[in-house]
N, CA, C and O atoms as CSV, one atom per row, in Angstrom:
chain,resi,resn,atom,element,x,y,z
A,1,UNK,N,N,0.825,-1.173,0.000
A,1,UNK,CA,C,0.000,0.000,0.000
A,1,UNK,C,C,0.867,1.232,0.000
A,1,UNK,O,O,1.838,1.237,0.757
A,2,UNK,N,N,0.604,2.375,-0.835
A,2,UNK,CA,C,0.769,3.553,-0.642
A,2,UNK,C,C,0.191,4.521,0.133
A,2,UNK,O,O,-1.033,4.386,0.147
A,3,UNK,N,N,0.645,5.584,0.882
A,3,UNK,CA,C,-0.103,6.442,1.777
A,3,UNK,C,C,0.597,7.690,1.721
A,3,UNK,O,O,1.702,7.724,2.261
A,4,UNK,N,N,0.143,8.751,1.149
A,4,UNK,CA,C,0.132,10.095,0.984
A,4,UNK,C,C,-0.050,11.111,2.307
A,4,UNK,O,O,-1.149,11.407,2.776
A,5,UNK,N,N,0.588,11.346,2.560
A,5,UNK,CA,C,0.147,11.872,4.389
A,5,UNK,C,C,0.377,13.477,4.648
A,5,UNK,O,O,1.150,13.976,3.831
A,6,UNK,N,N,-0.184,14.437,5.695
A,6,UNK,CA,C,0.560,15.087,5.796
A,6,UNK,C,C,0.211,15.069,7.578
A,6,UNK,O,O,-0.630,14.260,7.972
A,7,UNK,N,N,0.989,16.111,8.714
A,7,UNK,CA,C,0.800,16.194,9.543
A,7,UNK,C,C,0.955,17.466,9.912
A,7,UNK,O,O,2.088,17.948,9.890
A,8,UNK,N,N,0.035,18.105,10.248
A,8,UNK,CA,C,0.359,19.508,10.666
A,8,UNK,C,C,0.470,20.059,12.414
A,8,UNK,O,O,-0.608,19.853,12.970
A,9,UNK,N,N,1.101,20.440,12.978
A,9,UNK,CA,C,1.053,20.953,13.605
A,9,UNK,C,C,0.720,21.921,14.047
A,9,UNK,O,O,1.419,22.846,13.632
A,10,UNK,N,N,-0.444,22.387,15.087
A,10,UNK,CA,C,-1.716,22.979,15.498
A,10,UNK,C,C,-1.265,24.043,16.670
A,10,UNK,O,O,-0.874,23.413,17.652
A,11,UNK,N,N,-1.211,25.256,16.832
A,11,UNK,CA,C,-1.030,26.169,18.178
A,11,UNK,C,C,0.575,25.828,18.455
A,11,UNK,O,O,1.023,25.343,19.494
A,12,UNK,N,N,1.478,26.276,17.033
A,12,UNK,CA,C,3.363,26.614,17.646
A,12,UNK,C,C,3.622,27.689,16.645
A,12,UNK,O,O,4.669,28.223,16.278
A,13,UNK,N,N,2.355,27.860,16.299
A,13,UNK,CA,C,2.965,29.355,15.415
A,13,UNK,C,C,2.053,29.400,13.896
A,13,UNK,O,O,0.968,28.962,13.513
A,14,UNK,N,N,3.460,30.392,13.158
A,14,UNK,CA,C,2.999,30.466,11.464
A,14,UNK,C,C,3.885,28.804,11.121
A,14,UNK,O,O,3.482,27.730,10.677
A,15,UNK,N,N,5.150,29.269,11.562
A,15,UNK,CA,C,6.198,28.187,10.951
A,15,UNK,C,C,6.247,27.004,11.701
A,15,UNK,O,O,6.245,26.909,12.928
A,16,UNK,N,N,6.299,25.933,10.699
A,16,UNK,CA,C,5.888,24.763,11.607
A,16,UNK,C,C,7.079,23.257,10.852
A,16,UNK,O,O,7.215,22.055,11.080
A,17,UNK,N,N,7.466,23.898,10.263
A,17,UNK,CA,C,9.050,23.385,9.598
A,17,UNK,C,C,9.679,22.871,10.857
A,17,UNK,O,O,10.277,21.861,10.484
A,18,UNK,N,N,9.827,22.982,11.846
A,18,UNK,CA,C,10.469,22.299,12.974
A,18,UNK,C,C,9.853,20.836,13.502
A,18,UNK,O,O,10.420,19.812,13.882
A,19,UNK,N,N,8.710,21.123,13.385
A,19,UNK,CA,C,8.039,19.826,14.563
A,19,UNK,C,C,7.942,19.214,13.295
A,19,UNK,O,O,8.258,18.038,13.478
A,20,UNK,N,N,7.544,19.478,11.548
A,20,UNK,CA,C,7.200,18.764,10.774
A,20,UNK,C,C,8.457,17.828,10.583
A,20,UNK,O,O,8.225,16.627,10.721
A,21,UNK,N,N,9.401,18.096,10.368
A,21,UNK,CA,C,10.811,17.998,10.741
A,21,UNK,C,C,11.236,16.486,11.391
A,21,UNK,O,O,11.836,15.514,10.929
A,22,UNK,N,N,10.754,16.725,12.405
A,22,UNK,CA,C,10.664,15.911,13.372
A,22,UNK,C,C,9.830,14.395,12.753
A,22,UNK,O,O,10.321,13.277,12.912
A,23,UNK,N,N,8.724,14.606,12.159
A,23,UNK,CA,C,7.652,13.796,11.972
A,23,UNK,C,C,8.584,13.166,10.746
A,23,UNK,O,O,8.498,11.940,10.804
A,24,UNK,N,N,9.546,13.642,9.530
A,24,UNK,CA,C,10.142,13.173,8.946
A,24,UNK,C,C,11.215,12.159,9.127
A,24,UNK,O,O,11.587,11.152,8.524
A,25,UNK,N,N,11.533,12.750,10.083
A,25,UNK,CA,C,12.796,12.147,10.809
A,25,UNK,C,C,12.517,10.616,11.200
A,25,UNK,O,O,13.215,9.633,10.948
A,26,UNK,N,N,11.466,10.684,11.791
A,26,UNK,CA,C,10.866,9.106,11.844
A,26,UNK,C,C,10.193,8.417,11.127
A,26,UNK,O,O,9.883,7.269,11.444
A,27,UNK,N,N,9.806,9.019,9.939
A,27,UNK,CA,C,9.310,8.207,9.070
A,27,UNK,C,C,10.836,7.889,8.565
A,27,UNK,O,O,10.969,6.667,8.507
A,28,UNK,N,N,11.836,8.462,8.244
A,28,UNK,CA,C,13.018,7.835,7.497
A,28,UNK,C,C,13.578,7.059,8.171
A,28,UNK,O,O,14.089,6.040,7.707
A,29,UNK,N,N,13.604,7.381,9.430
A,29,UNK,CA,C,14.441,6.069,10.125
A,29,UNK,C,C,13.170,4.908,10.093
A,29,UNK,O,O,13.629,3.882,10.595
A,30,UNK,N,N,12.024,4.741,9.764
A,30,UNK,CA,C,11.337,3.140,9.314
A,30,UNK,C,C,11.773,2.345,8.823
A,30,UNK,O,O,11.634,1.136,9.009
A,31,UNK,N,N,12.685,3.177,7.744
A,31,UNK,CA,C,13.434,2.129,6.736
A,31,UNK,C,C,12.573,1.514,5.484
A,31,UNK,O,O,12.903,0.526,4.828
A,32,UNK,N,N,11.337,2.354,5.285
A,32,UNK,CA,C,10.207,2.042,4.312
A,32,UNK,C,C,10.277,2.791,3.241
A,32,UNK,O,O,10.737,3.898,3.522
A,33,UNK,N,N,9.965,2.638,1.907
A,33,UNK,CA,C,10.512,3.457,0.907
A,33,UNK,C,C,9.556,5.069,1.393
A,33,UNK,O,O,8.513,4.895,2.024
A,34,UNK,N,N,9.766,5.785,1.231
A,34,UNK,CA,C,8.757,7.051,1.466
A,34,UNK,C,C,10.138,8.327,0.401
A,34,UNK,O,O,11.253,8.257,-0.114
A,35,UNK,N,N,9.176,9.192,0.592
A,35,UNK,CA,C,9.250,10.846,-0.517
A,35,UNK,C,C,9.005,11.795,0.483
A,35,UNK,O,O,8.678,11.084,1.434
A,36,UNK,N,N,8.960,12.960,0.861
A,36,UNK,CA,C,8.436,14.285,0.933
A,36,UNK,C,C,8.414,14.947,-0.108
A,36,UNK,O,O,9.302,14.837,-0.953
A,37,UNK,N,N,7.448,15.711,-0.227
A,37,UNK,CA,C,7.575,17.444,-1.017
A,37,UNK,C,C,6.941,18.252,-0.270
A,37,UNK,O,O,6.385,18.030,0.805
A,38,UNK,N,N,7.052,19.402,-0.982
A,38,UNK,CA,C,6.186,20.618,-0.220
A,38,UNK,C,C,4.888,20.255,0.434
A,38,UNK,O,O,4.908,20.843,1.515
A,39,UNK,N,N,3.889,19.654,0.336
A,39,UNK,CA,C,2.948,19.027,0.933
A,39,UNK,C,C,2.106,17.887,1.514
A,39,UNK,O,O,1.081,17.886,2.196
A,40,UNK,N,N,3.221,16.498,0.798
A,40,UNK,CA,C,3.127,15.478,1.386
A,40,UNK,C,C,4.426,14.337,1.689
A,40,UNK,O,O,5.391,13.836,1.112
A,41,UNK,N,N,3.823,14.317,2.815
A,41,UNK,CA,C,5.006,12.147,2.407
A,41,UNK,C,C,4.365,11.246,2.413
A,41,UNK,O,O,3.493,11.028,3.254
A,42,UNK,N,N,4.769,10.234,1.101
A,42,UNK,CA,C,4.258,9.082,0.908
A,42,UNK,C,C,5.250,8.168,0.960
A,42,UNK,O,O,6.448,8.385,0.775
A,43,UNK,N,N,4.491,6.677,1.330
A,43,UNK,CA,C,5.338,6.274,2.420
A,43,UNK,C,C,4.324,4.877,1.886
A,43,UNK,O,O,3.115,4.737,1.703
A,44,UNK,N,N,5.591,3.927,1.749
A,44,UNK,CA,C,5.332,2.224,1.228
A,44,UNK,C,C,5.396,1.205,2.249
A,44,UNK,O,O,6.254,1.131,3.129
A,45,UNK,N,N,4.430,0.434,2.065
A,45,UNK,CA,C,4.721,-0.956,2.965
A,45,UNK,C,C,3.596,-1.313,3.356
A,45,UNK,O,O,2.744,-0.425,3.368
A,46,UNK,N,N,3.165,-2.754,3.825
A,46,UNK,CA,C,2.625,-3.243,4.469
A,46,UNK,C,C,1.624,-2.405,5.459
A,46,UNK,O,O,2.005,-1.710,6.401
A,47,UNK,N,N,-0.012,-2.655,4.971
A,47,UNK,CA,C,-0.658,-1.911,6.116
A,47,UNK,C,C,-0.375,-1.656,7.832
A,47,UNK,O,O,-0.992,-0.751,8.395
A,48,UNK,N,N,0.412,-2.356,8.453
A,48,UNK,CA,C,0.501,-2.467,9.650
A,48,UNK,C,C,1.660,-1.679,9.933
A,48,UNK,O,O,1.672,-0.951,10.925
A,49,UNK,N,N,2.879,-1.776,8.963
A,49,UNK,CA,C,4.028,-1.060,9.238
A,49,UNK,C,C,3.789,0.253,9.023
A,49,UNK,O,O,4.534,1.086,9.540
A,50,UNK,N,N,2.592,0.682,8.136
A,50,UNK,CA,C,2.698,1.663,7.413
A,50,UNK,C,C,1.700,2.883,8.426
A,50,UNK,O,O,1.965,4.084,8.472
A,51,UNK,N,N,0.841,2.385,8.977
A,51,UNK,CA,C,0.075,2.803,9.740
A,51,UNK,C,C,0.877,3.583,10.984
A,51,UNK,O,O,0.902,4.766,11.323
A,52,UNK,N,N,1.732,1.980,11.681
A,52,UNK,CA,C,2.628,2.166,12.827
A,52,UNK,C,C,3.516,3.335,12.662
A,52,UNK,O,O,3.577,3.859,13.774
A,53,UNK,N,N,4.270,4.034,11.778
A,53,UNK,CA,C,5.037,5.040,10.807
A,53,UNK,C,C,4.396,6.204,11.044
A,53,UNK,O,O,5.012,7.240,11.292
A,54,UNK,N,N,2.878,6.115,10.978
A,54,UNK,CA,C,2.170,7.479,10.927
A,54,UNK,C,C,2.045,7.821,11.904
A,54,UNK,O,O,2.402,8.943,12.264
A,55,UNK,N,N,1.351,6.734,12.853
A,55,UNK,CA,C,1.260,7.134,14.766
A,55,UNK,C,C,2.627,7.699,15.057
A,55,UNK,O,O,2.750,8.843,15.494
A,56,UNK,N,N,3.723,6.859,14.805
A,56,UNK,CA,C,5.093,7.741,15.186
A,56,UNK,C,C,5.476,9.127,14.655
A,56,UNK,O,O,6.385,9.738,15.217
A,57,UNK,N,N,4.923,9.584,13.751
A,57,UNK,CA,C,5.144,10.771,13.361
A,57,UNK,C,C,4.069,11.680,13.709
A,57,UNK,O,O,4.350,12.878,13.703
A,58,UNK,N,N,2.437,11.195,14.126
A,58,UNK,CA,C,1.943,12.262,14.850
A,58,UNK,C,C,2.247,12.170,16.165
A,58,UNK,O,O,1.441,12.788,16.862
A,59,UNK,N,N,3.179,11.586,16.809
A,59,UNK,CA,C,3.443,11.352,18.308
A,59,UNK,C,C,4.281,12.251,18.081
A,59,UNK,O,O,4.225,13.189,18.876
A,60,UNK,N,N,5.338,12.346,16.981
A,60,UNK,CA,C,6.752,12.983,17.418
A,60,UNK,C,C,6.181,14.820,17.486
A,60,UNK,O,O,6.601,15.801,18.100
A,61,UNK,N,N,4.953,14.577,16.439
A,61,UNK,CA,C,4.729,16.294,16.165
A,61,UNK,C,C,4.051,16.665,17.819
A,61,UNK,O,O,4.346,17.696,18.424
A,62,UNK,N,N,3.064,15.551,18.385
A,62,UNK,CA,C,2.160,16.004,19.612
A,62,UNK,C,C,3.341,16.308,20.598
A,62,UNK,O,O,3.128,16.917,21.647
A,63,UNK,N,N,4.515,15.898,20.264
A,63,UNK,CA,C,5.702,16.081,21.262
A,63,UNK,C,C,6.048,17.779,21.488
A,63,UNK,O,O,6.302,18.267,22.589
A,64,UNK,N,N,6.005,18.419,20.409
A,64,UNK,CA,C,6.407,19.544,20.209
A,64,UNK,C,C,4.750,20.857,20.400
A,64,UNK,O,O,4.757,22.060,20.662
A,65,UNK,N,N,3.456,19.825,20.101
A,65,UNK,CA,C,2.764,20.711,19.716
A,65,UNK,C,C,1.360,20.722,20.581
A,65,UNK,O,O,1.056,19.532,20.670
A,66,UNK,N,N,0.561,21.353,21.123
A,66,UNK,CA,C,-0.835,20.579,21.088
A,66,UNK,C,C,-1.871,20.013,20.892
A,66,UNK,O,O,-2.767,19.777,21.702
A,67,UNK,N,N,-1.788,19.686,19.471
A,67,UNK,CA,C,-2.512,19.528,18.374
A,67,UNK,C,C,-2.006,19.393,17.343
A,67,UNK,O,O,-1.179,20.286,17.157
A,68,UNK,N,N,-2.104,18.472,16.267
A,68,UNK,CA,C,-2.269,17.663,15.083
A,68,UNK,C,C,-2.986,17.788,14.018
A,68,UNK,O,O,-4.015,17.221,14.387
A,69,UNK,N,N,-3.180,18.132,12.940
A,69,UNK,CA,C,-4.003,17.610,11.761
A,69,UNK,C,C,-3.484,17.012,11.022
A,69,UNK,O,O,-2.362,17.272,10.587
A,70,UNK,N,N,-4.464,15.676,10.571
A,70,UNK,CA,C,-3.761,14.391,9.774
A,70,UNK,C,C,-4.597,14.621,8.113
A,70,UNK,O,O,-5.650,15.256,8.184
A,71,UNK,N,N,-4.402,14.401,7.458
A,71,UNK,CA,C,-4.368,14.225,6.009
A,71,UNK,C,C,-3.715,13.092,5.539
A,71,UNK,O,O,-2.493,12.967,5.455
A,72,UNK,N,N,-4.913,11.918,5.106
A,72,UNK,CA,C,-4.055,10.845,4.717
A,72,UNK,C,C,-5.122,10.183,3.112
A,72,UNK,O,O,-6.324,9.923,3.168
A,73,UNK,N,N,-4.500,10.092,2.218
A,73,UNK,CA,C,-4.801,9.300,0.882
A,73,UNK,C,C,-3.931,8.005,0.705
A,73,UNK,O,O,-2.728,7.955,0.963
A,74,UNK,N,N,-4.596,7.093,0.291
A,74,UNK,CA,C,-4.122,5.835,0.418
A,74,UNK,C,C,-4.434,4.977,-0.773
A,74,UNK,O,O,-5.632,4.837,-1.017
A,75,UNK,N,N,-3.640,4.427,-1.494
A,75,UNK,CA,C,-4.054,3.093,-2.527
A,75,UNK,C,C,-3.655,1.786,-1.723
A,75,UNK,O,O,-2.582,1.724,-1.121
A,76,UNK,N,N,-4.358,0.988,-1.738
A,76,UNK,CA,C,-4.201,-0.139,-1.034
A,76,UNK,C,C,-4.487,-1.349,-2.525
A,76,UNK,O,O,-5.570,-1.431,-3.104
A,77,UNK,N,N,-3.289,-2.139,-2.879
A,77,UNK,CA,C,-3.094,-2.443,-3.515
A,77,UNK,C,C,-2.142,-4.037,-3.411
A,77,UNK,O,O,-0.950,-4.085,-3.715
A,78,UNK,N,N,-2.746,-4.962,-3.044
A,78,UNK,CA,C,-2.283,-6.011,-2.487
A,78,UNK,C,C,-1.454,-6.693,-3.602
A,78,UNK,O,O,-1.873,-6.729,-4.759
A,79,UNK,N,N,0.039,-7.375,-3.136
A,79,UNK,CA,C,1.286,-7.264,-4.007
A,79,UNK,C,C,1.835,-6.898,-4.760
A,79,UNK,O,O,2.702,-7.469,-5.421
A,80,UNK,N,N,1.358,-5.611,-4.846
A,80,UNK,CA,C,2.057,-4.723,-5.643
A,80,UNK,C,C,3.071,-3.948,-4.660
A,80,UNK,O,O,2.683,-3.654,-3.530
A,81,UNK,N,N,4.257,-3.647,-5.054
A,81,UNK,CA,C,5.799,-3.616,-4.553
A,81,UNK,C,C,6.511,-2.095,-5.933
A,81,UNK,O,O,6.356,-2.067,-7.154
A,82,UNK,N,N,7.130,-1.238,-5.162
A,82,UNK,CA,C,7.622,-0.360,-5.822
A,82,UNK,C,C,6.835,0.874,-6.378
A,82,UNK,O,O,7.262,1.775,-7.100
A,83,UNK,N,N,5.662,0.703,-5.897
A,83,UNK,CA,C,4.397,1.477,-6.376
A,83,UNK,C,C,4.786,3.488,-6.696
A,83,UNK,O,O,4.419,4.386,-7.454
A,84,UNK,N,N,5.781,3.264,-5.481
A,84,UNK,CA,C,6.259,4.965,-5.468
A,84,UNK,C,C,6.756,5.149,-6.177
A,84,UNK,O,O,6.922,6.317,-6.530
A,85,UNK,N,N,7.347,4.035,-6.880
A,85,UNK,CA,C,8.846,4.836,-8.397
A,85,UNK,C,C,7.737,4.440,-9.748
A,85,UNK,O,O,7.497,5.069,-10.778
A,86,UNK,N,N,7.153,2.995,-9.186
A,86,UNK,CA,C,6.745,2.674,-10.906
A,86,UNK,C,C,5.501,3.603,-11.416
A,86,UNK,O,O,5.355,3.886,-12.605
A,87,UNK,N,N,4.635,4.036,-10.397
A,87,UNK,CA,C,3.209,4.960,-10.900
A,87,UNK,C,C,3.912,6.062,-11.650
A,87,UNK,O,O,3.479,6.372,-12.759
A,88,UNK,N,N,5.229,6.840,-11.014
A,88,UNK,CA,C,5.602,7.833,-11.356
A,88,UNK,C,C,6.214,7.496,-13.188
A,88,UNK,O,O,6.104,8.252,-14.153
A,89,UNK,N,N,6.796,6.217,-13.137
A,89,UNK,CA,C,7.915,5.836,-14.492
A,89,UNK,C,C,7.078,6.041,-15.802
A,89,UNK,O,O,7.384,6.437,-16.926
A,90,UNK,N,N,5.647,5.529,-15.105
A,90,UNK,CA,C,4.784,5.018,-16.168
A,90,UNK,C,C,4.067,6.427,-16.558
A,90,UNK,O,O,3.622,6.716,-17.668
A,91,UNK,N,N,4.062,6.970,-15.773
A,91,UNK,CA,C,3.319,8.569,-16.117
A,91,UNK,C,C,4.342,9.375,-17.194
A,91,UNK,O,O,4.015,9.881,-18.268
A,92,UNK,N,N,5.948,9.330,-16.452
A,92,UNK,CA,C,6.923,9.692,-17.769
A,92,UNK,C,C,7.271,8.947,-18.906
A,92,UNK,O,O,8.149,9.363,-19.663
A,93,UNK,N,N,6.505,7.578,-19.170
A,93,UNK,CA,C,6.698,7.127,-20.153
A,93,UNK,C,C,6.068,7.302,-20.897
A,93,UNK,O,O,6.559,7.145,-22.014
A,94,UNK,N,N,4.814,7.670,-20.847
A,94,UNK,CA,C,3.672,8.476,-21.583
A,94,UNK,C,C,4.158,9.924,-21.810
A,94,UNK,O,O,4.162,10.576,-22.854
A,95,UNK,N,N,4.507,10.213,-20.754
A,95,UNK,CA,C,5.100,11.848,-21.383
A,95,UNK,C,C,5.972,11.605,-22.960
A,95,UNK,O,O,5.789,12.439,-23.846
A,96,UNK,N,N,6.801,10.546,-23.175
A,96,UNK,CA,C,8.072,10.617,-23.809
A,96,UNK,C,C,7.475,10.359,-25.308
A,96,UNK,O,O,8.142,10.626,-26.308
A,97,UNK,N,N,6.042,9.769,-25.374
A,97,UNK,CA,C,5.622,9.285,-26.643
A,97,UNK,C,C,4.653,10.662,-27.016
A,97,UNK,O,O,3.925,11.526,-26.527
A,98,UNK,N,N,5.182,10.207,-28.132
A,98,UNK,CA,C,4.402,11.460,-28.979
A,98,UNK,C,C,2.774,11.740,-29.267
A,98,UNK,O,O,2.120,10.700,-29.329
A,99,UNK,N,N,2.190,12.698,-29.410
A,99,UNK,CA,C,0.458,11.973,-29.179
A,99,UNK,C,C,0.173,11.966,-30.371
A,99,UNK,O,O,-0.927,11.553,-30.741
């Protein structure tokens, strides 16, 4: 499964680049394939690991903050493996052909 996430942190200000920060930090040490950009991380694996990943990253933000907002999109897609590189390959492989 894929999961598109974001976590915001609620009452530490405008800037919130610190505690989000934080919430990254533990999704990378999972050791699960995952991305950031400007508005999300998506983040591969097994429903159970993948879930467990998210609680740790709104724990790490409730650490810093009093409040949370979660944003989560999900394909759940049983044995399918690599989903984060290949959805993307296949979208630029269509780019590359001519219409």
């Amino acid at each position: 499964m894929i999961i598109a996430f974001s976590v915001t942190p609620v009452g530490v200000g405008e800037s919130v680049g610190a505690a989000v920060a934080e919430a990254v930090r533990v999704i990378r040490a999972s050791g699960l394939p995952n991305e950031t950009n400007a508005l999300f991380t998506t983040i591969e694996g097994e429903w159970d690991e993948v879930m467990a990943v998210i609680k740790q990253a709104v724990d790490a933000v409730m650490e810093v903050a009093p409040r949370c907002s979660i944003v989560l999109k999900g394909d759940v897609r049983p044995g399918s493996t690599n989903a984060i590189t290949s959805k993307v390959e296949s979208v630029e492989s269509h780019l590359r052909q001519p219409r």
